[in-house]
C-alpha positions as CSV (number, residue, x, y, z in Angstrom):
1,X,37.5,36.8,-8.6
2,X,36.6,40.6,-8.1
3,X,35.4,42.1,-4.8
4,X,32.0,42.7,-6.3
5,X,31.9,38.9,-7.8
6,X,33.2,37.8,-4.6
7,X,30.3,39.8,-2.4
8,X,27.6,38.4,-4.6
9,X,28.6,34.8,-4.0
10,X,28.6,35.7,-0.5
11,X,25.5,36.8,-0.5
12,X,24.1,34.2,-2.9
13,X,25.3,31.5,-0.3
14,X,24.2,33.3,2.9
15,X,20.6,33.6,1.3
16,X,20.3,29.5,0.5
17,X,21.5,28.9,4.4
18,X,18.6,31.2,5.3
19,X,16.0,29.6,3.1
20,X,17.2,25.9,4.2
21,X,17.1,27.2,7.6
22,X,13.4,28.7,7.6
23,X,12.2,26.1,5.1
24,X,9.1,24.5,6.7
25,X,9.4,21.3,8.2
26,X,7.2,18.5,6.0
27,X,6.9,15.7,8.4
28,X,4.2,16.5,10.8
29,X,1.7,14.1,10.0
30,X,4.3,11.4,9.8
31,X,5.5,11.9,13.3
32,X,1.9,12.3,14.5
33,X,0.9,8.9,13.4
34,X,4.4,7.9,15.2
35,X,3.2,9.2,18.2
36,X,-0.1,8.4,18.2
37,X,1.3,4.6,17.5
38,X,4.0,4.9,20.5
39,X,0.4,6.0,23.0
40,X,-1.6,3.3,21.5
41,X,1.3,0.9,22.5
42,X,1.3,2.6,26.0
43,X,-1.9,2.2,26.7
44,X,-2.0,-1.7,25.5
45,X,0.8,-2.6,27.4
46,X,-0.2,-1.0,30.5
47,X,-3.7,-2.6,29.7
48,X,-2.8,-5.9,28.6
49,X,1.0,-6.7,29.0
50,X,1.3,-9.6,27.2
51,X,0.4,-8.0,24.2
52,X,3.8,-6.3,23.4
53,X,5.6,-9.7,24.0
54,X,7.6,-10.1,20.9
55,X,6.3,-13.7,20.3
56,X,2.7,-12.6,20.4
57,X,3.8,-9.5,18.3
58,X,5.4,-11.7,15.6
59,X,2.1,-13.8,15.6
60,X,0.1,-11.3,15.1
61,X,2.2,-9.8,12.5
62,X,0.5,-12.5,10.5
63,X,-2.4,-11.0,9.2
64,X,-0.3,-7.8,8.4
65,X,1.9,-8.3,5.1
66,X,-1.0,-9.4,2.8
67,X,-2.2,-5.9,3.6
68,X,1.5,-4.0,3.8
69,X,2.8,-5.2,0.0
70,X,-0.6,-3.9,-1.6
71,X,-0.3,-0.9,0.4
72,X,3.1,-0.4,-1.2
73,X,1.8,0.2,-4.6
74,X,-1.6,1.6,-3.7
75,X,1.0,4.3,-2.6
76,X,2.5,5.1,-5.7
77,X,-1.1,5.4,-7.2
78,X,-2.5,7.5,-5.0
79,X,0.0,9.8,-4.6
80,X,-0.6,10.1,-9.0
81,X,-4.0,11.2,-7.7
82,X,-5.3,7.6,-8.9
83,X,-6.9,4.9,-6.9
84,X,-7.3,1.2,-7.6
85,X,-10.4,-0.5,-5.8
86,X,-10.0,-3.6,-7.9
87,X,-7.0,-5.3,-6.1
88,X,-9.3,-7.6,-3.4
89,X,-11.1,-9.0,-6.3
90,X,-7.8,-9.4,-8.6
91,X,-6.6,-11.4,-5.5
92,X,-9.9,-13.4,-5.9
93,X,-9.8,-14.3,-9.6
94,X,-5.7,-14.7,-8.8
95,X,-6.4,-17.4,-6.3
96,X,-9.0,-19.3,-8.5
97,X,-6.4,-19.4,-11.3
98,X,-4.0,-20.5,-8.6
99,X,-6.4,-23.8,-7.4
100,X,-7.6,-24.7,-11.2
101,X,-3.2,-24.3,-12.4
102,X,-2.9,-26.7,-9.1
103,X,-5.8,-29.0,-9.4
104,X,-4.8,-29.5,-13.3
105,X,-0.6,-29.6,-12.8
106,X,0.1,-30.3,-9.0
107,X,2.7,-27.8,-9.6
108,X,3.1,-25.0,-7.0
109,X,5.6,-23.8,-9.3
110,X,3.7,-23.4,-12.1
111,X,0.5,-21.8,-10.2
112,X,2.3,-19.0,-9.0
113,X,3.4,-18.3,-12.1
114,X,0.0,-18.4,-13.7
115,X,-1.2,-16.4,-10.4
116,X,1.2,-13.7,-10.7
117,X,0.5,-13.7,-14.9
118,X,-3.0,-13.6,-14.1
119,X,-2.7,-10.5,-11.1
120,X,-0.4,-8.2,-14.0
121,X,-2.8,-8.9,-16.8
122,X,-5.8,-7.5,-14.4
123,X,-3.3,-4.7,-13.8
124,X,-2.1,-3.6,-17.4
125,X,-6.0,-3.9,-18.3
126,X,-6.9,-0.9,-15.6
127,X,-3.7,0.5,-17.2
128,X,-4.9,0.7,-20.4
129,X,-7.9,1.5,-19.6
130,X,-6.9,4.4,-17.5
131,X,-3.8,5.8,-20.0
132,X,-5.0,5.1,-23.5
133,X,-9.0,5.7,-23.0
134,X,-8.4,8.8,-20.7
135,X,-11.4,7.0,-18.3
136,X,-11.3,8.2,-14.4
137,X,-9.3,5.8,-11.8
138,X,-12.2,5.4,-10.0
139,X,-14.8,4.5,-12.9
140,X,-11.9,2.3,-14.1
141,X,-11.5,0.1,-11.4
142,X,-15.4,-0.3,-9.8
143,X,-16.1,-1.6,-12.9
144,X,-12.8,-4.3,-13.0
145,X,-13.5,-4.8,-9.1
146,X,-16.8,-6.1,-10.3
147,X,-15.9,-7.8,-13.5
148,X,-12.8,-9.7,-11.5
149,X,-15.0,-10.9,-9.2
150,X,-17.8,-11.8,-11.6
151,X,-14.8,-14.3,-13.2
152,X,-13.9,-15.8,-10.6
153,X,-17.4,-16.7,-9.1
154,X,-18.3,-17.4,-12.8
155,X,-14.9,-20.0,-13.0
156,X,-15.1,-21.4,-9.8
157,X,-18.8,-21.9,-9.6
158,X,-18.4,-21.2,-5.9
159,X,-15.7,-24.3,-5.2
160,X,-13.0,-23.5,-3.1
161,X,-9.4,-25.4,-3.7
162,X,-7.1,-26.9,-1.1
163,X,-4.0,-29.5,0.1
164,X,-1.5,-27.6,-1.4
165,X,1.2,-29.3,0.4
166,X,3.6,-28.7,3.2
167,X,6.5,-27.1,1.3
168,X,3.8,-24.7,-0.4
169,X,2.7,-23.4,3.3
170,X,6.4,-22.6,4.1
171,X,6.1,-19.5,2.0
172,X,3.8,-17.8,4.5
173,X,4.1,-19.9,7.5
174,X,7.8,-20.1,7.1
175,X,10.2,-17.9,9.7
176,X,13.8,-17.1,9.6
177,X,15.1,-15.8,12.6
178,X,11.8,-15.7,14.6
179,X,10.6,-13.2,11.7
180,X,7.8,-14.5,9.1
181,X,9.3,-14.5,5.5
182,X,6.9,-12.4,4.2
183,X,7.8,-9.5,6.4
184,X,11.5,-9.8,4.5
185,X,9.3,-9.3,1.3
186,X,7.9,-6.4,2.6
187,X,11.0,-4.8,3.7
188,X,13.0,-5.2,0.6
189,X,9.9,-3.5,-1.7
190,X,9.6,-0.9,0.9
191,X,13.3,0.2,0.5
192,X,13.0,-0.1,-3.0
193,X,9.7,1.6,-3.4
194,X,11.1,4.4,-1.0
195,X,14.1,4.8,-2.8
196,X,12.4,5.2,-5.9
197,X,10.4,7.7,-4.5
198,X,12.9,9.9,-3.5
199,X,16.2,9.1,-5.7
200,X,14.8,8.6,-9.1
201,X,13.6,11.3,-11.5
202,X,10.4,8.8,-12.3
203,X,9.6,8.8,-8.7
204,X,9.5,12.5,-8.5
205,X,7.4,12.2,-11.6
206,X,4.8,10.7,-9.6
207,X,4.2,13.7,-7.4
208,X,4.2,15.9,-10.0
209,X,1.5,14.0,-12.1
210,X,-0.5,14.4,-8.7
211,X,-0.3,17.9,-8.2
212,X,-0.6,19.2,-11.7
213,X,-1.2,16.3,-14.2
214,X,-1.8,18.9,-16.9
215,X,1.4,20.6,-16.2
216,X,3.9,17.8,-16.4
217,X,1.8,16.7,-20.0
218,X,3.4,20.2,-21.4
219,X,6.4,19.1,-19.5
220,X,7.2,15.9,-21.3
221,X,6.4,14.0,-18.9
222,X,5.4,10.4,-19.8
223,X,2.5,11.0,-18.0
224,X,0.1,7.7,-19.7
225,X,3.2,5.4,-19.7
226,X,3.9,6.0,-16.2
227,X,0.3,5.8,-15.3
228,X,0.2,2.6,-17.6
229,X,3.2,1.0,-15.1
230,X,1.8,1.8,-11.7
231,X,-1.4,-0.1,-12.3
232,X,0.2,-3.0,-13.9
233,X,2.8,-3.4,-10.8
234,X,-0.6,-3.3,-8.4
235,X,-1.7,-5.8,-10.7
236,X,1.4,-8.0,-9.9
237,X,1.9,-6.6,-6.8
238,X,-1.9,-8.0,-6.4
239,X,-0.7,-11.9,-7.5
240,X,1.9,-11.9,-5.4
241,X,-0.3,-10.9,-2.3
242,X,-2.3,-13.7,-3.4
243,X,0.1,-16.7,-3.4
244,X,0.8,-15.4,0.4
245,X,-2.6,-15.2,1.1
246,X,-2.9,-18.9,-0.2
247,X,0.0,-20.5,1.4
248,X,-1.5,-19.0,4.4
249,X,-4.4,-20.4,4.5
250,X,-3.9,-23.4,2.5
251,X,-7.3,-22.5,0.5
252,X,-7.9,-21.0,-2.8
253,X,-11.4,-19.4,-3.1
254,X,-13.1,-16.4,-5.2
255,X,-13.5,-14.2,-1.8
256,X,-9.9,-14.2,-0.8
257,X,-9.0,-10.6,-1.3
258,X,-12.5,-9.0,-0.3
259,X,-12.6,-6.5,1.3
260,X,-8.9,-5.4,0.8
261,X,-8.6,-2.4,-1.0
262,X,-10.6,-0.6,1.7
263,X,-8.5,-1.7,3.9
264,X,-5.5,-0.7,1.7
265,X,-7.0,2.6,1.2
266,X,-7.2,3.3,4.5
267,X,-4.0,2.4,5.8
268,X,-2.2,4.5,2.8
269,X,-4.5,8.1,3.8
270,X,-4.0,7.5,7.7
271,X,-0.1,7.4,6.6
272,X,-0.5,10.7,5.1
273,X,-0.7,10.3,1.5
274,X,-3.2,12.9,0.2
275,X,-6.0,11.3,-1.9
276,X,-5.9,14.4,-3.9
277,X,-2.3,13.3,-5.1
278,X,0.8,15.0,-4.9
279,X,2.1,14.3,-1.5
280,X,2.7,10.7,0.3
281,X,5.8,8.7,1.2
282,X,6.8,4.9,2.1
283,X,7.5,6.0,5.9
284,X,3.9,7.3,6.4
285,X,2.3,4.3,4.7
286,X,4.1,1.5,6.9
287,X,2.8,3.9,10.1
288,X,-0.4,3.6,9.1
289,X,-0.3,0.3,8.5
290,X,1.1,-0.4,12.2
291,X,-0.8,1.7,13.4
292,X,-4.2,0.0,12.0
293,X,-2.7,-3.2,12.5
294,X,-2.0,-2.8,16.5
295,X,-5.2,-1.0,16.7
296,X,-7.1,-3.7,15.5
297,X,-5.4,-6.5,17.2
298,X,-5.5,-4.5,20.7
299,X,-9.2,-3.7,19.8
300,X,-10.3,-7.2,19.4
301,X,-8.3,-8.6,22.0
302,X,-9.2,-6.5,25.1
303,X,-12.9,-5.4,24.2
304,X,-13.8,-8.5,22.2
305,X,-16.4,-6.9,19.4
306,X,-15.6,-6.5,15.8
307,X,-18.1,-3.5,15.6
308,X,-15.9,-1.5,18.3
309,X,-13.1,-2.0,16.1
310,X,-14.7,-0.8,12.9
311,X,-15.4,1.7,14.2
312,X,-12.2,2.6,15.6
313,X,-10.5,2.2,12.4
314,X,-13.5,4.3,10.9
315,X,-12.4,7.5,13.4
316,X,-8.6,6.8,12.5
317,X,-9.5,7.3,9.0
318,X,-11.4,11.1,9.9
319,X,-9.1,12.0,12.1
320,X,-6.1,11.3,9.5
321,X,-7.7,13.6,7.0
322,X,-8.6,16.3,9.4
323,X,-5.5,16.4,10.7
324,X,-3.9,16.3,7.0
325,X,-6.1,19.4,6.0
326,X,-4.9,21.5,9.7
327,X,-1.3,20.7,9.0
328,X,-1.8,22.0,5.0
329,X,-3.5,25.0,6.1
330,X,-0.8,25.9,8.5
331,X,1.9,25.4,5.9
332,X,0.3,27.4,3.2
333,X,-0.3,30.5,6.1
334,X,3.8,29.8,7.2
């Protein structure tokens, strides 16, 4: 190598170190939540100290997962830019299917099969609707969130199904080591869905359809098919949230996701995944999820009202995006 080659390389490498160096650091908002979690846990266990026990935590964690594996794929379709305000009503038609499979078969087996059929049908139908028509997200899925639920009022004719049996209840009720078996569930598609994310070339794929849809068409980018695959795996993701939601309660009933995806939604944009699209990661979504979760259980526990807690939640949601549009603006001036 000649002096001259041997310079440039130095100077090639010395110029990357200084760029990695000064590169901006993109994890703000997810160490804000963090912290803002670690105070909220301050303040409930100076408050109310048996509220960080790890038996009442583990209790509690109860009424989280339902939420957490929906919020795993409301993820990936937000951060497309999409949203999907029909998985609390595919939950509801899921869970008639579920009691009308059981009624007729007395097969658990054979329910959640049907269940989970039933949730990625209602998924690859907002998918098709969304990649091959060209129809908005949002115009997509009010209109399914209202059709879902007009089938399963229309099936059920308001009756609600039961007695699924003991085994059946293990499923949500069950524990291994202390931890409900759910929660392994939602470990194992978090890991996955963060892996994705950040190792795969689809995953990246994702962010890029958020920030410049257009762009990534001209690109090759399989933009429809991908678009086409998230919604159906909230649709599944959808039936399986369902047979939880089921074994939990040992009742089958049109109602039994409403009210969900607002939940969902929330809990994804207080992570940090901009509803815009383009930016949002697995970490920041299970943050927000805690963080709403503890929040709510502290909430009702200590004060008592619902309403307080609504609202709450409500201010966690504004101050999420606020603080998402300071940190932007101060990496777009750096």
């Amino acid at each position: 190598m000649t002096t001259i080659e041997s310079s440039h390389s130095e100077l090639t490498n010395d110029s990357k170190d200084r760029q990695t160096l000064s590169a901006p650091f993109t994890w703000w908002h997810e160490v804000t939540i963090g912290g803002l979690l670690l105070v909220l846990l301050t303040v409930a266990g100076w408050l109310m100290p048996n509220f960080l026990n790890v038996g009442s935590q583990l209790l509690l964690s109860r009424q989280l997962w339902e939420f957490a594996i929906l919020s795993l794929g409301m993820t990936l379709i937000i951060i497309t830019g999409g949203i999907d305000l029909s998985v609390g009503a595919n939950m509801g038609l899921c869970a008639v299917v579920f009691g009308i499979c059981f009624e007729r078969t007395n097969s658990p087996v054979v329910s959640i099969v049907a269940c989970l059929l039933t949730g990625l049908l209602c998924g690859c139908l907002n998918g098709g609707l969304i990649s091959s028509a060209g129809i908005h997200p949002l115009i997509v899925t009010l209109a399914t969130l209202a059709a879902f639920q007009g089938m399963a009022e229309g099936i059920s004719q308001g009756k609600s199904y039961s007695k699924f049996g003991d085994n059946f209840s293990m499923v949500a009720r069950g524990t291994f080591w202390g931890v409900p078996l759910p929660g392994y569930l939602f470990a194992f598609l978090s890991i996955g869905f963060a892996v994705f994310l950040g190792l795969t070339a689809y995953g990246r794929y994702l962010y890029a359809i958020g920030y410049n849809e257009k762009a990534c068409r001209f690109s090759g980018v399989p933009v429809d098919r991908t678009k086409f695959a998230l919604y159906a795996l909230s649709g599944l993701l959808s039936g399986i949230t369902t047979v939880i939601y089921v074994s939990r309660f040992d009742t089958a009933k049109a109602d039994a996701g409403k009210g969900f995806e607002l939940d969902v939604i929330t809990a994804v944009v207080v992570g940090g995944t901009s509803i815009f699209g383009g930016r949002g990661n697995i970490l920041g979504t299970t943050l927000g999820l805690l963080l709403i979760h503890e929040t709510r259980q502290f909430v009702s526990r200590y004060w008592r009202t619902d309403e307080l807690r609504s609202i709450v939640i409500g201010l966690l949601l504004i101050v999420s995006v606020l603080m998402y549009q300071l940190l932007l603006s101060r990496r777009r001036d750096s």
